[in-house]
LODOLUM-675785 format. One record per atom (N, C-alpha, C, O, CB): residue number from 1; z, x, y. Coordinates in steps of 0.02 Angstrom, whole numbers. Glycine has a CB too. Layout:
BEGIN
{site NUM {Z X Y}} ...
end
This chain:
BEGIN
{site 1 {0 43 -59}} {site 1 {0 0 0}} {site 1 {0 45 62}} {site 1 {46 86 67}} {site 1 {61 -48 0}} {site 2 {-45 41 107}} {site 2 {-50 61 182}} {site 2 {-9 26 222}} {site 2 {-15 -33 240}} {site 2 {-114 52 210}} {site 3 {56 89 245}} {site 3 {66 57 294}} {site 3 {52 87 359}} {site 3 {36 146 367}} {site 3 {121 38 288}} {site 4 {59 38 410}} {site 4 {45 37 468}} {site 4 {98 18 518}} {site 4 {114 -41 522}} {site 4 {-2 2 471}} {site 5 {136 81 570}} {site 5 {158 67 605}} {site 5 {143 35 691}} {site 5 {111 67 733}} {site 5 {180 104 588}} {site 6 {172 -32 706}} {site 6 {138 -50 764}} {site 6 {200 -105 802}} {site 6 {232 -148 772}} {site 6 {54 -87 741}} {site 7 {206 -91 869}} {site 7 {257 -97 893}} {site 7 {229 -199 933}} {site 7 {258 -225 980}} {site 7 {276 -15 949}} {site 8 {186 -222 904}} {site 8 {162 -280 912}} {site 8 {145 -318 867}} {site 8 {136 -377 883}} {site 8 {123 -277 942}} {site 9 {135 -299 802}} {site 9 {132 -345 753}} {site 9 {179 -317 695}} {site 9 {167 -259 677}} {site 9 {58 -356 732}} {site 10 {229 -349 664}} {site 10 {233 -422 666}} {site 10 {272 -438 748}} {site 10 {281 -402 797}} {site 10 {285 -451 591}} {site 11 {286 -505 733}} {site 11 {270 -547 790}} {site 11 {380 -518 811}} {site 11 {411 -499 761}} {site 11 {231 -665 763}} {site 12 {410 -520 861}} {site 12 {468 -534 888}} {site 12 {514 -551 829}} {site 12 {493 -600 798}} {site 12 {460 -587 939}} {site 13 {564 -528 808}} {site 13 {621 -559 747}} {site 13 {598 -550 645}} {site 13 {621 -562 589}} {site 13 {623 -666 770}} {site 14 {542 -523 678}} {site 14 {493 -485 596}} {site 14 {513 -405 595}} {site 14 {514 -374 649}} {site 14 {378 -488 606}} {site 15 {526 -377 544}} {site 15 {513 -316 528}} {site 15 {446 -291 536}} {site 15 {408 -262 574}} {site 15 {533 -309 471}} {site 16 {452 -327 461}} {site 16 {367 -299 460}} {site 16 {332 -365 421}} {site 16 {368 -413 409}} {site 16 {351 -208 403}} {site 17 {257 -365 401}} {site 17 {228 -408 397}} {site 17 {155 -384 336}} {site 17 {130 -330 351}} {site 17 {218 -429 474}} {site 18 {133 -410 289}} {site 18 {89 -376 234}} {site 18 {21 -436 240}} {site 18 {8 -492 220}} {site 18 {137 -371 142}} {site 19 {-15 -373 287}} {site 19 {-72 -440 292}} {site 19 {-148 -399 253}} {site 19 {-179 -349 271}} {site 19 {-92 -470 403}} {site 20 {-155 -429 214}} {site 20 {-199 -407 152}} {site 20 {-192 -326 121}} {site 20 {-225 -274 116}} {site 20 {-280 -417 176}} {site 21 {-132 -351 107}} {site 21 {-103 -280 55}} {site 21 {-110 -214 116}} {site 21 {-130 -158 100}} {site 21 {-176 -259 -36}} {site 22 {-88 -231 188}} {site 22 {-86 -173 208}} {site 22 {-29 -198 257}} {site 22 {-33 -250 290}} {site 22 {-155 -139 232}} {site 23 {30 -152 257}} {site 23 {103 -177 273}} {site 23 {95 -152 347}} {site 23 {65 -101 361}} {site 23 {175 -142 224}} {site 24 {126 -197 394}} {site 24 {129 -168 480}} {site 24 {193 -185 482}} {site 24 {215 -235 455}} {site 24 {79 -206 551}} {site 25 {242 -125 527}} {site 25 {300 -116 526}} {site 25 {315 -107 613}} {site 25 {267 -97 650}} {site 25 {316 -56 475}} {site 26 {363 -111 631}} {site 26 {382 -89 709}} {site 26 {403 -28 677}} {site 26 {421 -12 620}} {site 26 {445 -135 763}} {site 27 {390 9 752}} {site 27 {415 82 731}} {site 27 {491 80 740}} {site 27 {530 49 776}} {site 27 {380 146 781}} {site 28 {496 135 684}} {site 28 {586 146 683}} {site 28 {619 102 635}} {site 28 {679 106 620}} {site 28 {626 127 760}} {site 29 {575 56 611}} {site 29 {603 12 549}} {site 29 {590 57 472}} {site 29 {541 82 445}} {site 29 {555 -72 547}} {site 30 {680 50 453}} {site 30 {684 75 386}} {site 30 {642 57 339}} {site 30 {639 -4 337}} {site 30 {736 65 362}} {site 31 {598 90 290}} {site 31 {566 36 257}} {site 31 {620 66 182}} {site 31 {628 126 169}} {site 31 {461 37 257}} {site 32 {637 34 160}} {site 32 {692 22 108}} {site 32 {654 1 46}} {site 32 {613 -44 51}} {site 32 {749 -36 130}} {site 33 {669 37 -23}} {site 33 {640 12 -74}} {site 33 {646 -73 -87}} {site 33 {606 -110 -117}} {site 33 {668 51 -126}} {site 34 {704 -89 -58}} {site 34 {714 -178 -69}} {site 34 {632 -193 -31}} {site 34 {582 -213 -61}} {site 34 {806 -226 -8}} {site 35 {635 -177 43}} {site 35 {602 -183 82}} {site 35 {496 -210 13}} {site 35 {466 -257 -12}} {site 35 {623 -98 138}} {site 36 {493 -141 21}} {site 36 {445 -131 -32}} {site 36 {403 -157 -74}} {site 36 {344 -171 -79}} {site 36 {463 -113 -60}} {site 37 {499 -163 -130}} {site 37 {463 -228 -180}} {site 37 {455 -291 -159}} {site 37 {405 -321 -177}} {site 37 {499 -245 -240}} {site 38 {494 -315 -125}} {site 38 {463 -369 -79}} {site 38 {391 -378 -71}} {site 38 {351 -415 -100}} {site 38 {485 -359 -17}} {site 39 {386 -334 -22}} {site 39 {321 -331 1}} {site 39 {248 -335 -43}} {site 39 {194 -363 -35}} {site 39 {324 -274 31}} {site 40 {288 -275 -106}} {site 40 {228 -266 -159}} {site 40 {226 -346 -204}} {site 40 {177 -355 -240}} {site 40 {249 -186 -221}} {site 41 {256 -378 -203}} {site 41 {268 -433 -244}} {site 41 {242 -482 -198}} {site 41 {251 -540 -214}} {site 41 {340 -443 -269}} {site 42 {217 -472 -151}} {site 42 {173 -535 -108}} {site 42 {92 -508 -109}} {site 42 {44 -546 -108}} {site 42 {204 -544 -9}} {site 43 {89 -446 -112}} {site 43 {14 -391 -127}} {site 43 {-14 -439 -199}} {site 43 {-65 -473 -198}} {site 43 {41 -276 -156}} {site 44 {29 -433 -257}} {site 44 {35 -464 -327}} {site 44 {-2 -529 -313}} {site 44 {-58 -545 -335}} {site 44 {117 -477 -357}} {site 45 {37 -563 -273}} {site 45 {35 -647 -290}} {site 45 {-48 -657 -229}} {site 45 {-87 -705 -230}} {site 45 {141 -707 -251}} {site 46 {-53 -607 -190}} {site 46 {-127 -622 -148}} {site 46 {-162 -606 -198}} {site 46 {-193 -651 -225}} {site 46 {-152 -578 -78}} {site 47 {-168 -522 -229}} {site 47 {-229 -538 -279}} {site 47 {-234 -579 -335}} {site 47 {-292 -588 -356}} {site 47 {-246 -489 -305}} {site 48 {-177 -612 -371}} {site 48 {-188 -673 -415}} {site 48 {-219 -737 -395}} {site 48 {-255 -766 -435}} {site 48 {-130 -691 -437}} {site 49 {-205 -768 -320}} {site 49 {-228 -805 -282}} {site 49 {-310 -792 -243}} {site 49 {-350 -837 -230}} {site 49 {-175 -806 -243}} {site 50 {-319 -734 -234}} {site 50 {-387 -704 -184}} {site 50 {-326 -735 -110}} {site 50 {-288 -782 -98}} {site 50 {-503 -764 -198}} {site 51 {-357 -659 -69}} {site 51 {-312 -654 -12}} {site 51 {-324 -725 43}} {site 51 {-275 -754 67}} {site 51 {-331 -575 27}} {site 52 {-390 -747 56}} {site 52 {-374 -800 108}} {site 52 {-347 -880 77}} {site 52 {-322 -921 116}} {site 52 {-448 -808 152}} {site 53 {-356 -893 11}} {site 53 {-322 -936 -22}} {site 53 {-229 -921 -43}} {site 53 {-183 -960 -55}} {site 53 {-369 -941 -81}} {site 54 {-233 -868 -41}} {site 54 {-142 -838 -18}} {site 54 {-112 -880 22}} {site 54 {-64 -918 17}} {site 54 {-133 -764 29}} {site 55 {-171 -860 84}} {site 55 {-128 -881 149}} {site 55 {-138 -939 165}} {site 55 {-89 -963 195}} {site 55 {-139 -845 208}} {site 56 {-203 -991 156}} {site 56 {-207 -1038 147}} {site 56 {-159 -1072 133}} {site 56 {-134 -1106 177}} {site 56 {-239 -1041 123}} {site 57 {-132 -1073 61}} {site 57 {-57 -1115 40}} {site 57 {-22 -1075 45}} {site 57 {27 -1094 13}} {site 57 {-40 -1147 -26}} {site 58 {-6 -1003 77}} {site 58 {63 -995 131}} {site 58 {86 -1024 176}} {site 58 {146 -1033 188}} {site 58 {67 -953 163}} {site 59 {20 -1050 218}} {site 59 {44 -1096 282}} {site 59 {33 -1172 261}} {site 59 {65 -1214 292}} {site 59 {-4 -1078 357}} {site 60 {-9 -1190 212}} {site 60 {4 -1270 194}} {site 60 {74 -1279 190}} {site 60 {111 -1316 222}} {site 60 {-30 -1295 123}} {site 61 {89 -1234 138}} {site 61 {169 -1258 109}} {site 61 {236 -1252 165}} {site 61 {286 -1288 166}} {site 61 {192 -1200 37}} {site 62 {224 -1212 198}} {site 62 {247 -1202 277}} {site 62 {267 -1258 305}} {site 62 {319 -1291 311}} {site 62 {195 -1175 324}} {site 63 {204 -1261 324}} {site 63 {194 -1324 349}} {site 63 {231 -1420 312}} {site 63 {255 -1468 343}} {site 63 {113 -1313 344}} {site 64 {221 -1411 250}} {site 64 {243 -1463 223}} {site 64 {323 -1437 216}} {site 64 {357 -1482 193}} {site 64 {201 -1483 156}} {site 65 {357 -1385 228}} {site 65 {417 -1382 208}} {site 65 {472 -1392 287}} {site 65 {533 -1400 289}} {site 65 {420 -1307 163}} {site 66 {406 -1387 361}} {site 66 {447 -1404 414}} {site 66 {468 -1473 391}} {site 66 {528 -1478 383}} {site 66 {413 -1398 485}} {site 67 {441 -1516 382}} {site 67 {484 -1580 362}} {site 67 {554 -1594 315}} {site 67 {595 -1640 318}} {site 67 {440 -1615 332}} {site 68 {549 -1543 278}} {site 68 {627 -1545 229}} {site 68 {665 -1520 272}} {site 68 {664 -1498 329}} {site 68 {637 -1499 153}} {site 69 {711 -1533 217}} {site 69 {793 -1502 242}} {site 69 {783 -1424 224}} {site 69 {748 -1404 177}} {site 69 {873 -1542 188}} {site 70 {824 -1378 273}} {site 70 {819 -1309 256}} {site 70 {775 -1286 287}} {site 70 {736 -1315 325}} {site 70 {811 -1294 196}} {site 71 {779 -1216 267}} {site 71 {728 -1169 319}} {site 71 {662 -1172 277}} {site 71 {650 -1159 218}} {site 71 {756 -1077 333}} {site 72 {624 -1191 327}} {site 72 {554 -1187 303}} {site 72 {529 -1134 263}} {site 72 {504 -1144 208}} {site 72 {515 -1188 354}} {site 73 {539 -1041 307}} {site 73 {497 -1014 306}} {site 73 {531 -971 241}} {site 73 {502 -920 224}} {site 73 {475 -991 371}} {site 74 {588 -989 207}} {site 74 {653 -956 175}} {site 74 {630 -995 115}} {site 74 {620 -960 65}} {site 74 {739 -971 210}} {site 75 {617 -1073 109}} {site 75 {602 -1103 88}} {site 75 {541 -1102 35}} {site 75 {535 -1141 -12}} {site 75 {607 -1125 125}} {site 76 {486 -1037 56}} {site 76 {401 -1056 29}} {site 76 {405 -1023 -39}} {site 76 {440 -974 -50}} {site 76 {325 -1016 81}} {site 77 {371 -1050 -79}} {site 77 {374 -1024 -140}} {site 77 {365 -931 -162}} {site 77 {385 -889 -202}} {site 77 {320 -1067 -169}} {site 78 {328 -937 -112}} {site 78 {319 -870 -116}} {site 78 {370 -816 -82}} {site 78 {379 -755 -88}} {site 78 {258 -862 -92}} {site 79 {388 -852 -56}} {site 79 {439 -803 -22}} {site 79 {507 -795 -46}} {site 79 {547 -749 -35}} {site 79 {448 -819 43}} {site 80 {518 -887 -102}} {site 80 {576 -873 -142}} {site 80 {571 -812 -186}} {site 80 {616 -773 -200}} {site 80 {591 -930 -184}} {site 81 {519 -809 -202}} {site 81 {495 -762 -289}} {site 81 {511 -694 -246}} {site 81 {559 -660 -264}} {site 81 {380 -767 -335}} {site 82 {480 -677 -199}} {site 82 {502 -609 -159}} {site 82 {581 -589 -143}} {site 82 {617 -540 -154}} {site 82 {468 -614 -87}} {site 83 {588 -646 -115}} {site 83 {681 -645 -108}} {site 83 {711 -642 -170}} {site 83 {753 -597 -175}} {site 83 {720 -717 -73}} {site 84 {703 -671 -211}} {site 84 {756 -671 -285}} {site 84 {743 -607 -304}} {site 84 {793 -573 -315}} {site 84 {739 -730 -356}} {site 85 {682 -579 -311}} {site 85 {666 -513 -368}} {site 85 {663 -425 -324}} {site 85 {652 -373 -353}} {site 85 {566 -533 -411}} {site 86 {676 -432 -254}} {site 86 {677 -407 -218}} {site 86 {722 -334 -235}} {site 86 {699 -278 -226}} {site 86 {690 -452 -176}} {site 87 {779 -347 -257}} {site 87 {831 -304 -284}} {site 87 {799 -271 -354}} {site 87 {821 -215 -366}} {site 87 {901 -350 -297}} {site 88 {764 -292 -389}} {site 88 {722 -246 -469}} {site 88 {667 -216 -440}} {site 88 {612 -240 -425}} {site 88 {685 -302 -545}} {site 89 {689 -161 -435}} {site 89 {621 -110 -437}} {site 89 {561 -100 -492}} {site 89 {513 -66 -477}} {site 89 {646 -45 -437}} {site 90 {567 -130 -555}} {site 90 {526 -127 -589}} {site 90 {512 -213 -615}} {site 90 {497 -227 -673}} {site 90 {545 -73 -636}} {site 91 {521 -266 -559}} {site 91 {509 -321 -589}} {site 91 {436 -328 -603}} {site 91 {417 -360 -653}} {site 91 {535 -371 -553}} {site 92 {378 -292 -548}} {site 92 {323 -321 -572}} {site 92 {262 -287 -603}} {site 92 {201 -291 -596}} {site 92 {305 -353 -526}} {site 93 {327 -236 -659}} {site 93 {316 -207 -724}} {site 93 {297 -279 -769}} {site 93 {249 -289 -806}} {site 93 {391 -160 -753}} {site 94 {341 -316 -754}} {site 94 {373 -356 -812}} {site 94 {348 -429 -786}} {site 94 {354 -475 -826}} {site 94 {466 -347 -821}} {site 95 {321 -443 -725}} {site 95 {289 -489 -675}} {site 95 {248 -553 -729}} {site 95 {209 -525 -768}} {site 95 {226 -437 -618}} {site 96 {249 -605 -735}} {site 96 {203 -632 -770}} {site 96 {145 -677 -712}} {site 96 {172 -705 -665}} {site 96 {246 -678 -827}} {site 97 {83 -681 -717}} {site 97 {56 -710 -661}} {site 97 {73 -756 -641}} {site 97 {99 -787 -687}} {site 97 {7 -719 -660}} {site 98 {76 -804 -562}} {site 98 {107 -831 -560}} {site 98 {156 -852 -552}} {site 98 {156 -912 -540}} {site 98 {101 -834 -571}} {site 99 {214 -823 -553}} {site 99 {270 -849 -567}} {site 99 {297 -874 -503}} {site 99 {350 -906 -506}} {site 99 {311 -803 -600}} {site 100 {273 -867 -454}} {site 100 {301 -917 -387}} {site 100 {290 -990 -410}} {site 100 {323 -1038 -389}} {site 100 {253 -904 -305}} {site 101 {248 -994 -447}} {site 101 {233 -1096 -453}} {site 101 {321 -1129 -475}} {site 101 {337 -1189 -468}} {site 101 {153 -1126 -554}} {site 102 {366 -1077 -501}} {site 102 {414 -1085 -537}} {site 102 {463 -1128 -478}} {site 102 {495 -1181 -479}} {site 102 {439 -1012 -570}} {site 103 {453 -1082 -433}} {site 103 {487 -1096 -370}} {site 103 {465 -1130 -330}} {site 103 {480 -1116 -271}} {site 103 {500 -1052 -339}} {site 104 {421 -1186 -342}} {site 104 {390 -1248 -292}} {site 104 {437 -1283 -297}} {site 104 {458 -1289 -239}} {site 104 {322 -1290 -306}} {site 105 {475 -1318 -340}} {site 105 {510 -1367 -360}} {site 105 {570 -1358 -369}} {site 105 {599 -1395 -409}} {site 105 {489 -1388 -404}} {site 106 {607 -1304 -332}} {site 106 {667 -1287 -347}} {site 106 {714 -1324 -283}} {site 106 {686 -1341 -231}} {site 106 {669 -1204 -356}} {site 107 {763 -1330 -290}} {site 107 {782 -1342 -210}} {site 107 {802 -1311 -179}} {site 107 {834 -1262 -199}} {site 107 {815 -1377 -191}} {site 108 {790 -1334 -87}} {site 108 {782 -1299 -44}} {site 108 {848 -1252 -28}} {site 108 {899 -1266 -59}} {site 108 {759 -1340 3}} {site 109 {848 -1217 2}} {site 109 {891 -1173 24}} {site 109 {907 -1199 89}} {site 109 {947 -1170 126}} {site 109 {866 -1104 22}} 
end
């Protein structure tokens, strides 16, 4: 993964941000193995998806989750699967495709 340091993207209250498998960071941000697998585990789920259908139902589901209870953006399936596995450095050794669909239907946070 390329990263890219840039003191404008991501946007205000973001670290950093992985926009087609190439990570942009503010400068001076730690990037932390948690950090990482995170990151690499959203790289995963774009190429299982193809990258503009990623983001496509990144922001559909976004979008359908401002209406629930809970934080929307804490909320997206994909971002649960990143948050839970975030701490295993070798989860997506062991990754099965997919596996965010697990976390559509879970409840909200």
């Amino acid at each position: 993964m390329k990263i890219f340091r840039n003191r404008y993207i991501p946007f205000k209250g973001f670290i950093a941000i992985n926009l087609f498998g190439c990570l942009l960071v503010h400068p001076g941000v730690y990037i932390s193995n948690q950090l990482m697998t995170h990151e690499r585990i959203h790289t995963a789920q774009m190429r299982e998806l193809g990258y503009v259908f990623f983001y496509f139902l990144y922001v559909a589901e976004w979008v359908l989750r401002l209406f629930k209870k809970g934080n929307a953006y804490r909320n997206i399936s994909f971002e649960r699967e990143a948050y839970d596995m975030q701490d295993r450095p070798h989860y997506l050794e062991q990754r099965k495709h997919y596996a965010w669909v697990k976390y559509m239907n879970k409840r909200t946070l």
